[in-house]
C-alpha positions in Angstrom: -32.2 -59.9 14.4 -34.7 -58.1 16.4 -33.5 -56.9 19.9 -35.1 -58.5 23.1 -34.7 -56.2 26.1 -38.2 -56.7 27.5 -37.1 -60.6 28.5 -34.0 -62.7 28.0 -36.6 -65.6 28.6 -38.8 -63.9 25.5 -38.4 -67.2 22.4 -37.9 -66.1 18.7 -42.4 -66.5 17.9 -42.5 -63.3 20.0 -40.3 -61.7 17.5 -41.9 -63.1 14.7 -45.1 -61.8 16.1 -43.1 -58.0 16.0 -41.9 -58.9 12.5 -45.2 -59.7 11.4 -47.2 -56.5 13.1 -44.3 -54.6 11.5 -45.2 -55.5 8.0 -48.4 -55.9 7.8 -49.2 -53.1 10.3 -52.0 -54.9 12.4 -53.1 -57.7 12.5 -56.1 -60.2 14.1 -55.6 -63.2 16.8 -56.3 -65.2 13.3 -54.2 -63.8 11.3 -50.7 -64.3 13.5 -51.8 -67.9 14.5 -52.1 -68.9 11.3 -48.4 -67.5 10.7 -47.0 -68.2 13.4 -48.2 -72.0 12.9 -49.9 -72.5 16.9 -53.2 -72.6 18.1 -54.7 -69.2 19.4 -54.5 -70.1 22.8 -50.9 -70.0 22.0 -50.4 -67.5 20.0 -52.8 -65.5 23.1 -50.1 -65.7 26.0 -47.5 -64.0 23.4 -49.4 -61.1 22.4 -50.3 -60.8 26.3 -46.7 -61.0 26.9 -45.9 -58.1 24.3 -48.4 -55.9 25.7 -47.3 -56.2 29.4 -43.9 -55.3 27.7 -45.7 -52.3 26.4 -44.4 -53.6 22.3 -48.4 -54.3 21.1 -52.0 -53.3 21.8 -55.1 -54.6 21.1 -58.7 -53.1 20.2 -62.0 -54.5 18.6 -62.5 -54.3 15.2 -66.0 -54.1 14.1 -66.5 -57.3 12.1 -67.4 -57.2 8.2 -70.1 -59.5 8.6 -72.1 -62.1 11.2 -70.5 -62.7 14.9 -68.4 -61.0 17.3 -65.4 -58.4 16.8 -62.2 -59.4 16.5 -59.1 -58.1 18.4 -56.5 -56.9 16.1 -53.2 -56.2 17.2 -50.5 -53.3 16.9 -46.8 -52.3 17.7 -46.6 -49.3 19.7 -44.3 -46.6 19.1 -41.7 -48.0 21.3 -41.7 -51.6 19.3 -39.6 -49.5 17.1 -36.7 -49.9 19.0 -36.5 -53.4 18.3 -36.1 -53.6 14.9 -32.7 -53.5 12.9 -30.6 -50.4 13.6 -27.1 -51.0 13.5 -25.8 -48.7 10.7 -27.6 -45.6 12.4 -24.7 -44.0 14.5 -22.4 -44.9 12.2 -23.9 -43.0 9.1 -25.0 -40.3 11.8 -21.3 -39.8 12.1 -21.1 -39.7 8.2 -23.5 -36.9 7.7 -21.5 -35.2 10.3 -18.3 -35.3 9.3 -18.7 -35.9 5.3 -18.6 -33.3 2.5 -21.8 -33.4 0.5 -19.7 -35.1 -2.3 -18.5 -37.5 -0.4 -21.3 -38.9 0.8 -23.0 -38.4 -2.6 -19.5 -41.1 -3.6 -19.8 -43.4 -0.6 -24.0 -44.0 -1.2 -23.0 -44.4 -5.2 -20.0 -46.9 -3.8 -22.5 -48.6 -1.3 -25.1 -49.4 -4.2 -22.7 -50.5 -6.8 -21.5 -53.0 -3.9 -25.0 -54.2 -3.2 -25.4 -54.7 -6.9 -22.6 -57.1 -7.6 -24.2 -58.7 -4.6 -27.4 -58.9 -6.0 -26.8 -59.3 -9.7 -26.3 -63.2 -9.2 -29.2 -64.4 -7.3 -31.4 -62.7 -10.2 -29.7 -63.7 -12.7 -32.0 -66.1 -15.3 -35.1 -65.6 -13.4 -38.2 -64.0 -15.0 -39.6 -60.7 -14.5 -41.7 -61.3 -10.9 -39.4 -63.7 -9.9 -36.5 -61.0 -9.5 -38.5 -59.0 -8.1 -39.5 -61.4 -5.3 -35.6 -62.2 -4.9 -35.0 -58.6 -4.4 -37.5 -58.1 -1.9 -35.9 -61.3 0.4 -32.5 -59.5 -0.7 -33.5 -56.6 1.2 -34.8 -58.0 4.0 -31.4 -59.7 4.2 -29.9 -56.2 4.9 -32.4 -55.4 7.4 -35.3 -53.7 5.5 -37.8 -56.1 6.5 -39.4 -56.0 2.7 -42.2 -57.5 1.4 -43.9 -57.9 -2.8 -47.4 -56.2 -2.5 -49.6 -55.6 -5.7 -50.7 -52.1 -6.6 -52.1 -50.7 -8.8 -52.2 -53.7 -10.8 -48.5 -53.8 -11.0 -46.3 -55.1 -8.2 -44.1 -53.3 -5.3 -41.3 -53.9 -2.8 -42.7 -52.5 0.0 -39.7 -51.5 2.8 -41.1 -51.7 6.8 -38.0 -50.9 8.4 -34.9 -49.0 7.3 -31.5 -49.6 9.0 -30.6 -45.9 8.4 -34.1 -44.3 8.1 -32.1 -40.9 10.1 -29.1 -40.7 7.3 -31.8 -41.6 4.6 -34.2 -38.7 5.6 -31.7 -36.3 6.5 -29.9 -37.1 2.7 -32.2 -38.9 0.9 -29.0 -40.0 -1.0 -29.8 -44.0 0.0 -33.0 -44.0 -1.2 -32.0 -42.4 -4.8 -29.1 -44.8 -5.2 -31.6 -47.4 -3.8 -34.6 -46.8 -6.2 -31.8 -46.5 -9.3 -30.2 -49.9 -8.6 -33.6 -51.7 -8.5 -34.2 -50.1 -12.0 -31.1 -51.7 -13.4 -31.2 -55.1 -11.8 -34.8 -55.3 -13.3 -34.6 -53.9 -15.8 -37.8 -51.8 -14.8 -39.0 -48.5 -14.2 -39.6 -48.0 -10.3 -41.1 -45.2 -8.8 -41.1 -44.4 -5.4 -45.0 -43.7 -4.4 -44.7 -44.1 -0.2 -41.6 -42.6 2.0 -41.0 -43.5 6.2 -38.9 -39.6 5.9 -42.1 -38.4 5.2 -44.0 -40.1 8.0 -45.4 -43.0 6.1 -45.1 -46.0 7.8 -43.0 -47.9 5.0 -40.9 -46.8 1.6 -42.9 -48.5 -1.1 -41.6 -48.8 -4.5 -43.6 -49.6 -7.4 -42.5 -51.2 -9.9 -43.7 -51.3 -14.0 -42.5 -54.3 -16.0 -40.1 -52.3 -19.5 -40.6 -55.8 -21.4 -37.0 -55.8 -21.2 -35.2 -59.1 -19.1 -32.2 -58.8 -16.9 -30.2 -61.4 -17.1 
């Protein structure tokens, strides 16, 4: 649940509007209406209410074709802090106090539990169905995720990481991660974007084996 210390008074489409600018990286007036469900006007006093809060800016965007520029929107830096965090001291203190093997044990342990989890809400579903499951899946456990197409092919596409510190100080989540995704679709995955490497999300692609899970 996204954390709301700019207004107690602040209602949950303000944090959808975060949500949104957090996965899709900006955004127009249009463009979070329409998801949000409201008319503009509406959807207007929000965005003006995130930017006095200093969470979103707005600039023109020169338009493609005929008629005026559109605002698009933004998160600023500090929007950051309002996104799923929880687990971040905790696995700070694990990288701390934990042998390398140990914590090479506890990720493997983490993703075998997350499997079992898992397993059963893909089972009997075809190819890009699992892989839409998984994506909701992860966004259960805080990784805001989302199915893109690239390349042709599809991707889970990660915009926030509950332990982004641990997972670039490591990279032991992301391995385990990227390996369970290959066994629960039965797919190869490759890893093609990284947030511990300044990209704004963890994307990974995903290349259908012809094999089925499940």
């Amino acid at each position: 649940m996204l954390k709301n210390s700019y207004d107690c008074s602040v209602d949950s489409r303000r944090d959808t509007i975060l949500a949104f600018l957090k996965t899709r990286g900006h955004a127009t007036l249009g463009e979070i209406a329409a998801h949000l469900e409201v008319s503009k006007q509406g959807t207007l006093r929000h965005l003006e209410a995130l930017e006095v809060a200093g969470l979103a800016t707005v600039a023109s965007a020169t338009p493609h074709g005929r008629g005026r520029p559109e605002n698009v929107y933004r998160l600023t830096a500090s929007a950051g802090d309002h996104f799923p965090d929880g687990h971040r001291e905790l696995t700070g203190q694990l990288v701390e106090f934990l042998s390398d093997e140990q914590l090479k044990r506890f990720f493997e342990r983490r993703a075998a539990k997350l499997e079992a989890e898992y397993a059963p809400r893909l089972a009997g579903l075809d190819f890009e169905a699992r892989v839409r499951e998984l994506a909701k899946l992860a966004t259960e456990h805080g990784h805001m995720a989302e199915v893109v197409e690239h390349g042709g092919a599809l991707a889970i596409r990660h915009c926030n990481c509950p332990i982004q510190d641990v997972a670039a100080r490591t990279g032991l989540p992301c391995v385990n991660e990227q390996q369970m995704y290959e066994r629960l679709l039965g797919a190869q995955v490759t890893r093609s974007t990284w947030m511990a490497e300044e990209d704004s999300d963890c994307t990974y692609e995903v290349k259908e084996s012809g094999g089925r899970v499940g």
